[in-house]
Residue, then its C-alpha position, 0 to 999 in steps of 0.5 A: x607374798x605380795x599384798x596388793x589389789x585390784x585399784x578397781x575393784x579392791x580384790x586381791x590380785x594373783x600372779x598368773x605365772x606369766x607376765x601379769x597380775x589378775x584379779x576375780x573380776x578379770x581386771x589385768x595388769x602387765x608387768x613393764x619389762x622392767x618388772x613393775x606393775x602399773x597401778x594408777x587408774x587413768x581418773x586418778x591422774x591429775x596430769x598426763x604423766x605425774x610425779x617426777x619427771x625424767x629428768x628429776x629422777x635422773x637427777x636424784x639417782x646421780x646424786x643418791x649413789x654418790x653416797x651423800x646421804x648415807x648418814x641418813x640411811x645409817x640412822x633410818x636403819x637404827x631407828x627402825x632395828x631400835x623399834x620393839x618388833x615382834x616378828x622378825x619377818x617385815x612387810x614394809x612400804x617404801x611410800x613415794x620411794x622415787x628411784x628406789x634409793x631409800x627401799x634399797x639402802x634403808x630398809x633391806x639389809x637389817x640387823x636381826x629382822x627380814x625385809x619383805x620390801x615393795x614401793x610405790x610412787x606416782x611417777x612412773x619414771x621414778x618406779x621404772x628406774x626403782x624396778x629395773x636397778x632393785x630386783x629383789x624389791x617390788x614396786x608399782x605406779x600409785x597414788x599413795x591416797x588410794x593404795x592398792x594394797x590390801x588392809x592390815x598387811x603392812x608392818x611398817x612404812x617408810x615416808x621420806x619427804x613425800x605426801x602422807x595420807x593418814x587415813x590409807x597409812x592407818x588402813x594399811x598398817x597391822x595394828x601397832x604398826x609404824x610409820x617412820x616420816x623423815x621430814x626437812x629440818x629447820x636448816x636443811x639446804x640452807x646454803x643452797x636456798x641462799x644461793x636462790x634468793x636473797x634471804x633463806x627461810x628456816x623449814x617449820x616442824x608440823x609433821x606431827x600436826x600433819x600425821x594426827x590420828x589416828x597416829x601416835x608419835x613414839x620418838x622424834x629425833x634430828x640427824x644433822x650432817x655437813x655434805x661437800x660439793x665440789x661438782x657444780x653438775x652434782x649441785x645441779x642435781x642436788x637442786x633438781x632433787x627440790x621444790x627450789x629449783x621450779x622457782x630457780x631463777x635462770x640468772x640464779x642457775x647460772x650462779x649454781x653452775x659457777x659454784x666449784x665447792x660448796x658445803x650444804x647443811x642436811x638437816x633432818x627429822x626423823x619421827x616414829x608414829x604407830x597407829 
């Protein structure tokens, strides 16, 4: 059963049997033909069209479903089926689940446990393609510091380098629920940050600064791998993934799509929080 409400009036919001989402007050939602629910009130957008845009989303799925990062959602699984769960039924929140990717290959086919999945995210690019690939997952456009998800509800939350709100996180966790943040390490793409500028800056750990309370940090562990590239057009689509590309000079792009082989470093964090 789906834990959402209304982004107005926080009542609970009802399938009406046909095409939308409705709540006591009669505020209504459609779903897009791709299956998803728009969530984001028009005054909570800072720009006309938030988030990953076309492109950026395109981008990372072409990169995602050629199984690079596998390692990682091998070790998101292990992490979270090592977890001492109660229940074997899960109510989890991909949050800023982009395409889907994560929700899929991470968090739904888990040794011993159910997954109940939905994700949201503020692009509404990233949530149409998540929906119309992912059918068994529900998932819906909003701010991840204003949730339309009831309170108490969620079992445990997944945040793979995106923005966290520890506040909403906290409101929307079951007590002793968790939080699972997968943050960059201190090399992570350090090869392709030295393709863009003349010296590469190791990433700094400060998530758990970051979480605070009313979080408490159970583990926290790194997952390291080695990826070969051999498509300059898939490196490409590695950089579109990052922050580093807004800053990709055109001379440094050029340099990119001259690259044949490469080896990356991927280098993550991966800690457990429980509020």
């Amino acid at each position: 059963m789906l834990s959402i409400h209304c982004p107005f009036c926080k009542n609970s919001l009802h399938f009406d049997g046909n095409r939308s989402y409705v709540c006591e007050n009669n505020h209504n939602f459609d779903l897009a033909k791709q299956g998803y629910l728009n969530l984001l009130p028009v005054n909570k957008k800072k720009s006309k069209s938030p988030g990953d845009d076309e492109m950026m989303v395109k981008a990372r799925r072409e990169f995602l479903e050629q199984g690079f990062y596998d390692p990682l959602m091998n070790e998101i699984k292990m992490v979270i089926e090592g977890l001492p769960i109660r229940s074997k039924e899960l109510s989890v929140l991909d949050s800023g689940c982009g395409e889907g990717y994560y929700s899929e290959h991470a968090l739904s086919g888990l040794n011993g446990l159910e997954s109940s999945i939905v994700g949201t995210d503020i692009s509404k690019y990233a949530v149409k393609h998540a929906a119309g690939r992912y059918k068994k997952n529900f998932y819906f456009v909003s701010s991840i510091y204003d949730l339309p998800i009831k309170t108490n509800c969620i079992d445990l939350i997944l945040s793979v380098f995106s923005p966290n709100d520890s506040n909403e996180f906290g409101r929307v966790l079951k007590e002793k629920g968790y939080l699972i943040v997968v943050s960059p390490g201190e090399n992570h793409m350090k090869q392709l940050a030295e393709l863009i500028y003349d010296s590469f800056r190791p990433h700094e750990y400060n998530i758990v600064e970051k979480i605070g309370k009313p979080f408490n940090v159970i583990s926290n562990h790194r997952k390291s791998f080695e990826i070969e590239i051999t498509d300059s057009t898939m490196l490409m689509n590695l950089l579109k993934m990052t922050p580093y590309y807004w800053n990709t000079s055109k001379k440094a792009q050029e340099k990119i799509m001259q690259c044949a082989e490469i080896s990356i470093s991927c280098d993550f964090q991966i800690t457990v929080f429980q509020n």
